[in-house]
VEXDREN-2710 file (C-alpha; in Angstrom, 1 decimal):
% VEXDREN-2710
k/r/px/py/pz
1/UNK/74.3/148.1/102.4
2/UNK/74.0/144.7/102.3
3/UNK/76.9/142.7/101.5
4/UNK/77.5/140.4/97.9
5/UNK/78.3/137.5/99.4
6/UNK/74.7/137.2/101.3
7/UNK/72.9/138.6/97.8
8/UNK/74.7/135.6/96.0
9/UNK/74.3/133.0/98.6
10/UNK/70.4/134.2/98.8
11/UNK/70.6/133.9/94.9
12/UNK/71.9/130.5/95.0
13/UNK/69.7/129.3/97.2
14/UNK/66.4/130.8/95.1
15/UNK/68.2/128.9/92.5
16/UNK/68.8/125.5/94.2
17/UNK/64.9/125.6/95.9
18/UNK/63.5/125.9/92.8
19/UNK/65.6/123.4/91.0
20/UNK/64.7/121.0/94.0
21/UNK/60.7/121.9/93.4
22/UNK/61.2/121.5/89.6
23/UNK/62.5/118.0/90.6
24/UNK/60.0/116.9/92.9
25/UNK/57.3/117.8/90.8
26/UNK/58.5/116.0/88.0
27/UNK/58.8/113.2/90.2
28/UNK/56.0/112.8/92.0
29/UNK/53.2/114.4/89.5
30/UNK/52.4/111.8/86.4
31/UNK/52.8/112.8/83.6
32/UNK/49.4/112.9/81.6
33/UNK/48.6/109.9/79.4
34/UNK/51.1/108.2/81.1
35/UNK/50.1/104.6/82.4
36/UNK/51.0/103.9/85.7
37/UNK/49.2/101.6/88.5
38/UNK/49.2/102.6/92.3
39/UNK/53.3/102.6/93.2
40/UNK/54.8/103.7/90.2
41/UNK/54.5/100.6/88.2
42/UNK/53.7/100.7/84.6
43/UNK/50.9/98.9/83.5
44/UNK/52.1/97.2/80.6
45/UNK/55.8/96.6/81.0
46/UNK/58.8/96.1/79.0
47/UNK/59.0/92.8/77.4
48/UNK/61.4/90.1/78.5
49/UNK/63.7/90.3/75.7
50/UNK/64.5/93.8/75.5
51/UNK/68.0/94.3/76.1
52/UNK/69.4/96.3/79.8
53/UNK/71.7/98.6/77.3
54/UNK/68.3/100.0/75.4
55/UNK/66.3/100.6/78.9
56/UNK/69.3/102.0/80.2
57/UNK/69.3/104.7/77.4
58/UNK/66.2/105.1/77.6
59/UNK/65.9/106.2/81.4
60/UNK/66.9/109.7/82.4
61/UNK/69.6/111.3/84.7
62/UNK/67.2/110.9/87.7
63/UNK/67.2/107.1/87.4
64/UNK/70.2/106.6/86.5
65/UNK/71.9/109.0/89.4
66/UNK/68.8/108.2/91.9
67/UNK/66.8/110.4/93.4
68/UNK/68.9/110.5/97.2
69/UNK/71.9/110.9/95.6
70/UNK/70.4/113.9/94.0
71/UNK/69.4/115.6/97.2
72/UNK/72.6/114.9/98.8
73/UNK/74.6/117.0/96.1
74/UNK/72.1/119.4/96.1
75/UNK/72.8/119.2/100.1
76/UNK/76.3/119.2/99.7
77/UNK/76.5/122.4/97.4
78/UNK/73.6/124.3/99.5
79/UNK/75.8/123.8/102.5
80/UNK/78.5/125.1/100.4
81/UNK/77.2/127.9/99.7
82/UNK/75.8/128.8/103.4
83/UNK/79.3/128.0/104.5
84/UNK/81.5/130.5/102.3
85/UNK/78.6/133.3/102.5
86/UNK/78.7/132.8/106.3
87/UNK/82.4/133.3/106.0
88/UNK/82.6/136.4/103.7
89/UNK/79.8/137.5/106.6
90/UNK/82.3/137.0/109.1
91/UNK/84.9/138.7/107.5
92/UNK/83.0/142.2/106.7
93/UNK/81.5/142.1/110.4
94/UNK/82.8/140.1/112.4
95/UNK/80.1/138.1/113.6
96/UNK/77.5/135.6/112.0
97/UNK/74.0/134.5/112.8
98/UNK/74.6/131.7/115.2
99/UNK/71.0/130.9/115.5
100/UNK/70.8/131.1/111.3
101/UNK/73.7/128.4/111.6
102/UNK/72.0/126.4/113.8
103/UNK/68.6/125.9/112.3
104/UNK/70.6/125.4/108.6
105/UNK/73.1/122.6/110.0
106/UNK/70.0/121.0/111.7
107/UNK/67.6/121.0/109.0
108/UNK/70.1/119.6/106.7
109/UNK/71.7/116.9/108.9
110/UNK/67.7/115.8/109.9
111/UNK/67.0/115.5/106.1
112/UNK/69.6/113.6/105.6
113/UNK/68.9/111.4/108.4
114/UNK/65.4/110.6/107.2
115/UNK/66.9/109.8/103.9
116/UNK/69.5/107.4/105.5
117/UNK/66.3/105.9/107.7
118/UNK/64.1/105.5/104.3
119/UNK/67.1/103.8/102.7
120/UNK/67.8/101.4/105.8
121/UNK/63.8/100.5/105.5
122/UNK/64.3/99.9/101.9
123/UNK/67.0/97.5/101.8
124/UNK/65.0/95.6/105.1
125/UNK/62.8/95.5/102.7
126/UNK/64.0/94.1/99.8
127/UNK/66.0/91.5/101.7
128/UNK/63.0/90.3/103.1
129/UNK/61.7/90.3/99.7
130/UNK/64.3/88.0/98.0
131/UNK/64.7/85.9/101.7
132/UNK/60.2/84.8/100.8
133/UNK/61.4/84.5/96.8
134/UNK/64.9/82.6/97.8
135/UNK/62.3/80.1/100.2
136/UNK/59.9/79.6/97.4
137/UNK/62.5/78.7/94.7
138/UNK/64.7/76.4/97.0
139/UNK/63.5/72.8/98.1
140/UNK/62.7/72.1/101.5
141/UNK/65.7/70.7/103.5
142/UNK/66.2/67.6/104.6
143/UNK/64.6/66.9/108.1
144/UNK/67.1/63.7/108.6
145/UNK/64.7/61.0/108.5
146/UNK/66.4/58.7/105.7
147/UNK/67.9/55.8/106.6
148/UNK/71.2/56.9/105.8
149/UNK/71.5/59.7/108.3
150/UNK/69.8/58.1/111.1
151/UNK/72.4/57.2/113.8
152/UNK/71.3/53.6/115.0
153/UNK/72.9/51.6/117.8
END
Protein backbone atom coordinates (compact mmCIF):
# COMPACT_ATOMS: atom_id res chain seq x y z
CA UNK A 1 0.00 0.00 0.00
CA UNK A 2 1.30 3.08 -0.79
CA UNK A 3 1.82 5.51 1.81
CA UNK A 4 -0.35 9.22 2.23
CA UNK A 5 2.32 11.24 2.52
CA UNK A 6 3.67 10.30 -1.24
CA UNK A 7 -0.28 10.36 -2.58
CA UNK A 8 -0.41 14.07 -1.17
CA UNK A 9 2.99 15.23 -2.09
CA UNK A 10 2.15 13.60 -5.77
CA UNK A 11 -1.13 15.58 -5.34
CA UNK A 12 0.49 18.69 -4.58
CA UNK A 13 2.76 18.58 -7.15
CA UNK A 14 -0.21 17.75 -10.00
CA UNK A 15 -1.51 20.78 -8.40
CA UNK A 16 1.52 23.11 -8.44
CA UNK A 17 2.48 21.89 -12.35
CA UNK A 18 -0.54 22.83 -13.45
CA UNK A 19 -0.89 26.05 -11.71
CA UNK A 20 2.68 26.79 -13.15
CA UNK A 21 1.28 25.76 -16.89
CA UNK A 22 -1.86 27.89 -16.29
CA UNK A 23 0.63 30.73 -15.52
CA UNK A 24 2.82 30.41 -18.39
CA UNK A 25 0.26 30.16 -20.70
CA UNK A 26 -1.31 33.19 -19.71
CA UNK A 27 1.88 34.78 -19.90
CA UNK A 28 3.24 33.98 -22.92
CA UNK A 29 0.03 33.35 -25.22
CA UNK A 30 -1.74 36.95 -26.25
CA UNK A 31 -4.70 37.28 -25.46
CA UNK A 32 -6.94 37.65 -28.74
CA UNK A 33 -7.79 41.24 -29.82
CA UNK A 34 -5.23 42.35 -27.76
CA UNK A 35 -2.65 44.79 -29.35
CA UNK A 36 0.73 44.18 -28.82
CA UNK A 37 4.01 44.76 -31.09
CA UNK A 38 7.03 42.22 -31.22
CA UNK A 39 8.29 42.28 -27.19
CA UNK A 40 5.37 42.79 -25.37
CA UNK A 41 4.75 46.39 -26.04
CA UNK A 42 1.40 47.80 -26.56
CA UNK A 43 0.83 49.52 -29.53
CA UNK A 44 -0.92 52.44 -28.46
CA UNK A 45 0.17 53.24 -24.90
CA UNK A 46 -0.98 54.90 -21.89
CA UNK A 47 -1.04 58.61 -22.08
CA UNK A 48 1.38 60.73 -20.27
CA UNK A 49 -0.97 62.10 -17.82
CA UNK A 50 -2.46 59.06 -16.43
CA UNK A 51 -1.75 58.85 -12.93
CA UNK A 52 0.94 55.56 -11.50
CA UNK A 53 -1.97 54.85 -8.73
CA UNK A 54 -4.73 54.10 -11.65
CA UNK A 55 -2.07 51.77 -13.81
CA UNK A 56 -1.09 50.26 -10.71
CA UNK A 57 -4.81 49.08 -10.08
CA UNK A 58 -5.16 48.29 -13.07
CA UNK A 59 -2.24 45.70 -13.43
CA UNK A 60 -2.67 42.23 -12.01
CA UNK A 61 -0.93 40.01 -9.28
CA UNK A 62 1.64 38.86 -11.92
CA UNK A 63 2.93 42.42 -12.43
CA UNK A 64 2.67 43.55 -9.52
CA UNK A 65 4.58 40.34 -7.64
CA UNK A 66 6.75 39.60 -10.95
CA UNK A 67 6.93 36.78 -12.73
CA UNK A 68 10.53 35.27 -10.83
CA UNK A 69 9.27 35.95 -7.69
CA UNK A 70 6.37 33.83 -8.63
CA UNK A 71 8.47 30.72 -9.57
CA UNK A 72 10.63 31.10 -6.62
CA UNK A 73 7.48 30.62 -4.19
CA UNK A 74 6.22 28.17 -6.21
CA UNK A 75 9.90 26.66 -5.86
CA UNK A 76 10.07 27.29 -2.34
CA UNK A 77 6.61 25.43 -1.53
CA UNK A 78 7.39 22.49 -4.25
CA UNK A 79 10.59 21.85 -2.32
CA UNK A 80 8.51 21.96 0.70
CA UNK A 81 6.45 19.58 -0.09
CA UNK A 82 9.25 16.98 -1.58
CA UNK A 83 11.05 17.62 1.65
CA UNK A 84 8.28 16.59 4.41
CA UNK A 85 6.95 13.66 1.96
CA UNK A 86 10.53 12.49 1.72
CA UNK A 87 10.51 12.62 5.49
CA UNK A 88 7.19 10.91 6.24
CA UNK A 89 9.00 8.30 3.56
CA UNK A 90 11.74 7.91 5.73
CA UNK A 91 9.90 7.46 8.65
CA UNK A 92 7.53 4.42 7.38
CA UNK A 93 10.66 2.71 5.70
CA UNK A 94 13.48 3.77 6.48
CA UNK A 95 15.08 4.74 3.43
CA UNK A 96 14.32 7.44 0.62
CA UNK A 97 15.08 7.66 -3.03
CA UNK A 98 18.51 9.11 -3.07
CA UNK A 99 18.62 9.34 -6.80
CA UNK A 100 14.74 10.96 -6.70
CA UNK A 101 16.52 13.52 -4.28
CA UNK A 102 19.13 14.20 -6.40
CA UNK A 103 17.61 14.94 -9.69
CA UNK A 104 14.74 17.22 -7.63
CA UNK A 105 17.42 19.34 -5.68
CA UNK A 106 19.32 19.69 -9.06
CA UNK A 107 16.57 20.65 -11.24
CA UNK A 108 15.41 23.10 -8.84
CA UNK A 109 18.68 24.84 -7.89
CA UNK A 110 19.54 24.88 -12.02
CA UNK A 111 16.14 26.72 -12.53
CA UNK A 112 16.90 28.91 -10.25
CA UNK A 113 20.24 29.57 -11.39
CA UNK A 114 19.09 30.46 -14.95
CA UNK A 115 16.63 32.72 -13.34
CA UNK A 116 19.40 34.48 -11.30
CA UNK A 117 21.53 34.51 -14.86
CA UNK A 118 18.45 36.11 -16.89
CA UNK A 119 18.07 38.69 -14.09
CA UNK A 120 21.97 39.52 -13.95
CA UNK A 121 21.52 40.01 -17.96
CA UNK A 122 18.61 42.17 -17.34
CA UNK A 123 19.88 44.65 -15.09
CA UNK A 124 23.38 44.75 -17.55
CA UNK A 125 21.02 45.61 -19.60
CA UNK A 126 19.22 48.25 -18.43
CA UNK A 127 22.16 49.93 -16.98
CA UNK A 128 23.61 50.08 -20.23
CA UNK A 129 20.40 51.44 -21.32
CA UNK A 130 20.12 54.54 -18.96
CA UNK A 131 24.42 54.83 -19.17
CA UNK A 132 23.50 55.71 -23.69
CA UNK A 133 20.17 57.81 -22.30
CA UNK A 134 22.32 59.53 -19.21
CA UNK A 135 25.23 60.37 -22.31
CA UNK A 136 22.56 61.79 -24.58
CA UNK A 137 20.87 64.03 -22.02
CA UNK A 138 24.15 65.36 -20.34
CA UNK A 139 26.54 67.90 -22.15
CA UNK A 140 29.82 66.97 -23.30
CA UNK A 141 32.57 67.68 -20.67
CA UNK A 142 34.93 70.07 -20.71
CA UNK A 143 38.12 69.03 -22.64
CA UNK A 144 40.20 71.89 -20.75
CA UNK A 145 41.05 74.13 -23.50
CA UNK A 146 39.60 77.56 -21.97
CA UNK A 147 41.90 79.92 -21.01
CA UNK A 148 41.14 79.63 -17.54
CA UNK A 149 42.21 76.13 -17.04
CA UNK A 150 45.14 76.16 -19.12
CA UNK A 151 48.32 76.09 -16.85
CA UNK A 152 50.76 78.66 -18.53
CA UNK A 153 54.29 79.41 -17.48
Amino acid sequence: MIPAGIVAACAVSFALGVASLALLWRLFLPRSGSKRKRGGVRANPAPPDSKPKEAAKRKGIIERVGVMNLILVLIGAALLVFTLAMIDLFKTQYAIPDTLVTCVFATLGGECGVMGWIKTTKDKQRDRRWRKEDSEQLPPPATGDSDHTRNEL
